[in-house]
TORPADREN-994041 format. One record per atom (N, C-alpha, C, O): x, y, z. Coordinates in steps of 0.2 Angstrom, whole numbers. Example, Ala and Ser with C-alpha at 12.3 -4.5 7.8 and 13.67 -1.06 7.14 Angstrom:
BEGIN
[node [66, -28, 39]]
[node [62, -22, 39]]
[node [66, -16, 39]]
[node [71, -17, 42]]
[node [64, -11, 35]]
[node [68, -5, 36]]
[node [64, 0, 39]]
[node [67, 6, 40]]
END
This chain:
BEGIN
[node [-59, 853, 1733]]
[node [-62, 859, 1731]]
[node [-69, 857, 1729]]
[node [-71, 853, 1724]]
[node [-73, 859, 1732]]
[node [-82, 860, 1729]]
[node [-82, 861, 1723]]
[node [-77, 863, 1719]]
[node [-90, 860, 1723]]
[node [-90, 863, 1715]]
[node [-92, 868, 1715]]
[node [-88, 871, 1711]]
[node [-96, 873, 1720]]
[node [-96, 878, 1721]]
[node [-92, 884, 1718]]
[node [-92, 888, 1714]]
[node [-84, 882, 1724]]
[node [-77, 886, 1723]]
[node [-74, 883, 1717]]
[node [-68, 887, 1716]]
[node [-75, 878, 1713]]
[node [-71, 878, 1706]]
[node [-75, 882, 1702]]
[node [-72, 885, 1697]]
[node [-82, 883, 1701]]
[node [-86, 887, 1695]]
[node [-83, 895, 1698]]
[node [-84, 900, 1696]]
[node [-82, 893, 1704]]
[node [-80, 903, 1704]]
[node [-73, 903, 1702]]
[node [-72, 907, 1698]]
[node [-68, 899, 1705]]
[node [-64, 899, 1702]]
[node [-61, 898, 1694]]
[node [-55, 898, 1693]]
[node [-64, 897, 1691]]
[node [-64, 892, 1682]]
[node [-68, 901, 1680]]
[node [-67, 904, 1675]]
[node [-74, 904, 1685]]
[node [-75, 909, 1683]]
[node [-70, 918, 1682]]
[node [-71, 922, 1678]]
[node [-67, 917, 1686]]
[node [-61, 924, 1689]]
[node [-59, 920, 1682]]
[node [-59, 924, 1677]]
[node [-56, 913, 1682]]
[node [-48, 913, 1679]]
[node [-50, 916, 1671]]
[node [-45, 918, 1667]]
[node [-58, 914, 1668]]
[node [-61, 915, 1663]]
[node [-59, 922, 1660]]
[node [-57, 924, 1654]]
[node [-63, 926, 1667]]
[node [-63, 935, 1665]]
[node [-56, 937, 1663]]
[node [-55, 940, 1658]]
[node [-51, 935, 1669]]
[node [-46, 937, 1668]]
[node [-41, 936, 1662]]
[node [-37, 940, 1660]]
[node [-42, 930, 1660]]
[node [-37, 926, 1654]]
[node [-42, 933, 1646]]
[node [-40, 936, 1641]]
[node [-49, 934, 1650]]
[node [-49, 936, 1644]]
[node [-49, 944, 1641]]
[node [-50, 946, 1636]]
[node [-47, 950, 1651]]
[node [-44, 954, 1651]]
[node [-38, 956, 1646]]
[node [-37, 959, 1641]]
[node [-34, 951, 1649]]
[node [-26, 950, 1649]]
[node [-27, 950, 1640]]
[node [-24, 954, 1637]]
[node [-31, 946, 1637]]
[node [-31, 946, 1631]]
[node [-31, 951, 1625]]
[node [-28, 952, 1620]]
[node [-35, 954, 1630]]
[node [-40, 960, 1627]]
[node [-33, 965, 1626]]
[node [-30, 968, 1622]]
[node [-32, 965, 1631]]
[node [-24, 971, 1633]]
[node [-19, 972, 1628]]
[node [-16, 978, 1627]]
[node [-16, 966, 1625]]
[node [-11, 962, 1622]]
[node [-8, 967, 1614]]
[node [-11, 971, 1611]]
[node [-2, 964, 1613]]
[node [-2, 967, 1607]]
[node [2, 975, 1603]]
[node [-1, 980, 1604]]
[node [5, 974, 1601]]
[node [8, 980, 1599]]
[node [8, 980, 1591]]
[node [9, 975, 1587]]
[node [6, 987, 1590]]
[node [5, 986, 1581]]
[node [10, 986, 1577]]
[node [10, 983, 1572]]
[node [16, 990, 1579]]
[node [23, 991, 1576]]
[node [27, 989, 1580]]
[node [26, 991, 1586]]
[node [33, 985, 1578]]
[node [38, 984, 1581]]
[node [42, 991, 1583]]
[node [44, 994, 1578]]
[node [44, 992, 1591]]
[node [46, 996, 1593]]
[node [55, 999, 1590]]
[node [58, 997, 1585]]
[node [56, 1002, 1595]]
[node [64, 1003, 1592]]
[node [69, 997, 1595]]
[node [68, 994, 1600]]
[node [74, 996, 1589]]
[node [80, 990, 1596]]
[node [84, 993, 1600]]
[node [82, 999, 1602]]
[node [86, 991, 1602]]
[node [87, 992, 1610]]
[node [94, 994, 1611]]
[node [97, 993, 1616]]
[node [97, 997, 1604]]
[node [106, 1000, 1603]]
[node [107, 1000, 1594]]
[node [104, 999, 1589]]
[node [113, 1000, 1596]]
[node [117, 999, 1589]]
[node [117, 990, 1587]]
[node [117, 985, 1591]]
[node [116, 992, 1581]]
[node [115, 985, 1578]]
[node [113, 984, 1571]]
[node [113, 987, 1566]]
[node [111, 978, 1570]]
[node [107, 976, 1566]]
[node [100, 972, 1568]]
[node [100, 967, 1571]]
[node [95, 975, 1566]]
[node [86, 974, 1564]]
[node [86, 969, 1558]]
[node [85, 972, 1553]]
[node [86, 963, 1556]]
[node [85, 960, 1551]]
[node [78, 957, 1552]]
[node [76, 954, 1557]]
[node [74, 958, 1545]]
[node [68, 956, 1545]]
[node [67, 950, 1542]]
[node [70, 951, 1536]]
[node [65, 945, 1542]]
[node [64, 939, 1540]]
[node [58, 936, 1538]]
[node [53, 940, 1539]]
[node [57, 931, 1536]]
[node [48, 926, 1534]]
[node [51, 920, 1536]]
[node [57, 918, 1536]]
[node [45, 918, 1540]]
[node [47, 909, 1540]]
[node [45, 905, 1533]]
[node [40, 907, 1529]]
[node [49, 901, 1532]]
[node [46, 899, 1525]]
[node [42, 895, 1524]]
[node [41, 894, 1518]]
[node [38, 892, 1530]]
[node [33, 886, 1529]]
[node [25, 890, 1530]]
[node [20, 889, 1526]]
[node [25, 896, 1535]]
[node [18, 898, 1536]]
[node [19, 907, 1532]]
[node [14, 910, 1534]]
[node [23, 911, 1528]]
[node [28, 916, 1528]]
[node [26, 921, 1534]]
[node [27, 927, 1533]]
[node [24, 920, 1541]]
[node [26, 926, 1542]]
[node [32, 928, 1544]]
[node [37, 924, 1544]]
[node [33, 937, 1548]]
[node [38, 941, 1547]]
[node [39, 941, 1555]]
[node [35, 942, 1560]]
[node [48, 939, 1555]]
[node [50, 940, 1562]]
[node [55, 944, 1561]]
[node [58, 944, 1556]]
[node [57, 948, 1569]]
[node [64, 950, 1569]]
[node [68, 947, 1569]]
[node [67, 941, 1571]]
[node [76, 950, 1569]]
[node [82, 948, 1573]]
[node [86, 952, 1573]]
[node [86, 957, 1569]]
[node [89, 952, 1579]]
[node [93, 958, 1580]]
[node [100, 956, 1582]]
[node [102, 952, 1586]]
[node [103, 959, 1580]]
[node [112, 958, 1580]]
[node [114, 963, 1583]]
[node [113, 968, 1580]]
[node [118, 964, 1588]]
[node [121, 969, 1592]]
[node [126, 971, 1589]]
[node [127, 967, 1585]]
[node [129, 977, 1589]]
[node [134, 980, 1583]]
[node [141, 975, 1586]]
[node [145, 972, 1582]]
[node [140, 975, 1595]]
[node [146, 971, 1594]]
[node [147, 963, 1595]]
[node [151, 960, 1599]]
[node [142, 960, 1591]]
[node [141, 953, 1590]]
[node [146, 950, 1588]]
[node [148, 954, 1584]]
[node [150, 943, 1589]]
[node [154, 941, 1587]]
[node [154, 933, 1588]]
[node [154, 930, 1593]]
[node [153, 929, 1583]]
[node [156, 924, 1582]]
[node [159, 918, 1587]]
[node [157, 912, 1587]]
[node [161, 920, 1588]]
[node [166, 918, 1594]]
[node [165, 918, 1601]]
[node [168, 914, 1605]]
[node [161, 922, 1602]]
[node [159, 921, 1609]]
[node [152, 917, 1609]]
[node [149, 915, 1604]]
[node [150, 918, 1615]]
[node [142, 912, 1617]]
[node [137, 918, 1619]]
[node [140, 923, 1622]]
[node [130, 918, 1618]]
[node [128, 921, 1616]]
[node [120, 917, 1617]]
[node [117, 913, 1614]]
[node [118, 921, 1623]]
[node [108, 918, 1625]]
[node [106, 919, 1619]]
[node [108, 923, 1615]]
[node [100, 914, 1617]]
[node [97, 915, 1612]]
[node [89, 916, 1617]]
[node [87, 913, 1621]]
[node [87, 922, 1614]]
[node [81, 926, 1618]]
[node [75, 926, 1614]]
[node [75, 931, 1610]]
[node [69, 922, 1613]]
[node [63, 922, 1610]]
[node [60, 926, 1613]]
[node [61, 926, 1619]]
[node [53, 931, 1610]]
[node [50, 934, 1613]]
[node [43, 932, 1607]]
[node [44, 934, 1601]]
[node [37, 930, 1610]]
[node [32, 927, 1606]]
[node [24, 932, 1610]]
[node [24, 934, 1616]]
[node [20, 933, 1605]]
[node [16, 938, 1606]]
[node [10, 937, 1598]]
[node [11, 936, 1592]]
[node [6, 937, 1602]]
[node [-1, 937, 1596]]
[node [-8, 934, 1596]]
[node [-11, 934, 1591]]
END
Protein backbone atom coordinates (compact mmCIF):
# COMPACT_ATOMS: atom_id res chain seq x y z
CA UNK A 1 0.00 0.00 0.00
CA UNK A 2 1.41 3.68 -0.84
CA UNK A 3 1.40 6.20 1.41
CA UNK A 4 -0.89 8.05 -0.57
CA UNK A 5 -3.92 5.09 -0.02
CA UNK A 6 -2.93 4.53 3.61
CA UNK A 7 -3.45 8.44 4.79
CA UNK A 8 -6.76 8.04 2.92
CA UNK A 9 -7.32 4.97 4.36
CA UNK A 10 -6.24 5.78 8.22
CA UNK A 11 -8.49 8.84 6.95
CA UNK A 12 -12.27 7.18 6.17
CA UNK A 13 -11.26 4.82 9.21
CA UNK A 14 -10.69 8.06 11.43
CA UNK A 15 -14.18 9.76 10.33
CA UNK A 16 -15.89 6.75 10.71
CA UNK A 17 -14.61 5.30 14.23
CA UNK A 18 -15.62 8.74 15.01
CA UNK A 19 -19.32 8.83 13.59
CA UNK A 20 -19.91 5.50 15.05
CA UNK A 21 -18.90 7.11 18.34
CA UNK A 22 -20.64 10.01 18.16
CA UNK A 23 -24.00 7.68 17.69
CA UNK A 24 -23.44 5.40 20.69
CA UNK A 25 -25.05 5.03 24.01
CA UNK A 26 -28.25 4.79 25.63
CA UNK A 27 -29.22 6.93 28.67
CA UNK A 28 -31.42 4.43 30.58
CA UNK A 29 -31.27 0.96 30.63
CA UNK A 30 -34.21 -0.44 28.55
CA UNK A 31 -36.89 -2.92 29.40
CA UNK A 32 -35.69 -7.04 30.08
CA UNK A 33 -36.47 -8.89 27.75
CA UNK A 34 -39.42 -11.18 29.87
CA UNK A 35 -40.36 -12.42 33.11
CA UNK A 36 -37.66 -12.35 35.53
CA UNK A 37 -35.35 -10.89 37.67
CA UNK A 38 -33.44 -7.16 36.83
CA UNK A 39 -30.81 -7.15 39.60
CA UNK A 40 -28.65 -4.08 39.86
CA UNK A 41 -25.22 -4.45 41.16
CA UNK A 42 -21.71 -2.12 41.63
CA UNK A 43 -18.48 -3.51 40.91
CA UNK A 44 -16.48 -3.11 43.97
CA UNK A 45 -13.11 -1.99 42.97
CA UNK A 46 -14.18 0.94 40.55
CA UNK A 47 -18.40 1.06 42.05
CA UNK A 48 -19.91 1.18 38.93
CA UNK A 49 -23.69 -0.03 38.32
CA UNK A 50 -24.24 -3.21 36.23
CA UNK A 51 -27.21 -5.24 35.38
CA UNK A 52 -28.16 -8.97 35.70
CA UNK A 53 -30.83 -10.68 34.62
CA UNK A 54 -32.27 -13.92 35.68
CA UNK A 55 -34.96 -15.45 33.66
CA UNK A 56 -38.05 -16.44 35.90
CA UNK A 57 -37.35 -19.75 34.53
CA UNK A 58 -33.57 -20.00 35.69
CA UNK A 59 -32.50 -22.89 37.19
CA UNK A 60 -29.48 -24.13 38.76
CA UNK A 61 -29.22 -27.16 37.17
CA UNK A 62 -29.08 -26.68 33.90
CA UNK A 63 -26.08 -24.74 31.62
CA UNK A 64 -26.63 -21.73 30.76
CA UNK A 65 -24.61 -18.94 28.02
CA UNK A 66 -23.15 -16.30 30.05
CA UNK A 67 -23.84 -13.14 27.73
CA UNK A 68 -21.88 -9.81 28.34
CA UNK A 69 -22.91 -6.79 26.70
CA UNK A 70 -20.44 -3.79 27.08
CA UNK A 71 -21.15 -0.08 25.89
CA UNK A 72 -19.58 3.34 26.90
Amino acid sequence: MNGKKCALTTAFLSTALAIIAGCGGCTLPGRSPGPGQLIEARDPLFQRPYLVYLPSHYGRQERWPLVVVCHG
